[in-house]
N, C-alpha and C positions, 0 to 999 in steps of 0.2 A: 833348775827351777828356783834356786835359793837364790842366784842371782835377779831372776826376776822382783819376788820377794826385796830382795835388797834395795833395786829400782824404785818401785812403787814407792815404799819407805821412806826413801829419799826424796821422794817426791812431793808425800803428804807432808814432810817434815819441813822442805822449802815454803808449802802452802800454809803452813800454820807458820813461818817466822815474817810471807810475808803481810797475812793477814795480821796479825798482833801486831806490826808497825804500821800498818794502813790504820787499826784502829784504836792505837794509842795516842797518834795526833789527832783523833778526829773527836772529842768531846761532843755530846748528840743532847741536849736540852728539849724535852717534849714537852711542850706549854697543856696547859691544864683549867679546862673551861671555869670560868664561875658558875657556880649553881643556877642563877637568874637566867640564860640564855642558854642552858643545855640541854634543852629540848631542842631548838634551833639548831646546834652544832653537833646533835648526838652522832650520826652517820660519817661527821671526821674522826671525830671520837671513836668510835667501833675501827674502823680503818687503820688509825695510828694504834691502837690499840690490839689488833691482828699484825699489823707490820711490826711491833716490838716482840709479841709471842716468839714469829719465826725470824726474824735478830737473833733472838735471846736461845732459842735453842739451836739455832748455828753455830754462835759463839758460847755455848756451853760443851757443843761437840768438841769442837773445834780444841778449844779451851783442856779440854778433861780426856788428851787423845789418848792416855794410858788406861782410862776407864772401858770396861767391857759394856758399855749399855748403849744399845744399838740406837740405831736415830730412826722414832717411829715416825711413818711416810704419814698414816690416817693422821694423828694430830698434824704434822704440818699442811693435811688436804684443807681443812677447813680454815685457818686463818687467811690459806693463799686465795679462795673461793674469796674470802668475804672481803679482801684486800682487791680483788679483778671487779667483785659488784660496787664497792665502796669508788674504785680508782672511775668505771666509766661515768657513776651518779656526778663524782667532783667534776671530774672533764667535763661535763657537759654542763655542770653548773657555771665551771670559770668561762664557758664561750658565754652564756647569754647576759643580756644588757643591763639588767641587774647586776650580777657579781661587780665589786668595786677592784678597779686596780691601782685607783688614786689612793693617796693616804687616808690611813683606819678613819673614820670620823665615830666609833664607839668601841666598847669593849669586845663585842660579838668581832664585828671587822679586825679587830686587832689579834683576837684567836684565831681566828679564818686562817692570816696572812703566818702568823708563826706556826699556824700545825700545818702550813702549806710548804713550808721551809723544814720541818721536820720527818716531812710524808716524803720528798726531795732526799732528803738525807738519807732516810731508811732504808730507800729503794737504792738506792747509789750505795750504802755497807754490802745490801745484800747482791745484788750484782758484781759486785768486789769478789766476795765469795762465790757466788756461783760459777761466775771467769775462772776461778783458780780451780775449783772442782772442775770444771769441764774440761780445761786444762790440762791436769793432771790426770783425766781420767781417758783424754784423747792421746797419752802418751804410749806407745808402740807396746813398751813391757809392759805397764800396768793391764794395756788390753789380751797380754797373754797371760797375765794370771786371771782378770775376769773369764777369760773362753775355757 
């Protein structure tokens, strides 16, 4: 059984060196509405703003592997919930004939376009990590210490 132990181990220990080089090249800039048009943008805003929560407590797990404090599921339910209602309201925003995809012609448009670049990013860190979790946790030993 220690050897499985030892497995595992080794496994989350691969997953956290190669998370930490995925996201030491990757610098992540979330642009930040102006007061005047954040009523307008408030629903990117919540969105990016749920996608940095569950970021940010992946990479504090991740981060802090020696710390005992388990990674609670109910906090990351609600940012993921409101990150799925935020994600279909934008999709169907960016199809209709409205949404611009030419260059910003105002400040509103030029928030749009860079929290649409940051929404992009956040989803791509966190799929990084989920890859390597699922990964690691579809490995043969680690599944004989889960069972």
């Amino acid at each position: 059984m220690a050897w499985a132990y030892a497995a595992a181990d080794d496994a989350i220990r691969q997953a956290h060196a190669v998370v930490s080089r995925a996201k030491s090249i990757q610098p992540l800039s979330v642009p930040v509405p102006f007061f005047d048009f954040r009523p307008q943008v408030g629903h990117i805003e919540n969105a990016l703003n749920a996608l940095q929560r569950i970021d940010y407590v992946l990479e504090v797990d991740i981060a802090n592997e020696g710390d005992d404090i388990p990674l609670d599921v109910e906090l990351m339910q609600t940012p993921a919930w409101i990150v799925q209602e935020h994600t279909a309201y934008l999709s169907n925003e960016s199809r209709s004939p409205t949404s611009g995809t030419s260059s910003p012609r105002n400040a509103a448009a030029a928030y749009e376009e860079a929290a649409a670049e940051a929404f992009r990013a956040l989803l791509q860190r966190i799929d990084e990590v989920v890859n390597i979790v699922t990964a690691m946790l579809a490995d043969p030993w680690v599944q004989r210490v889960i069972s």
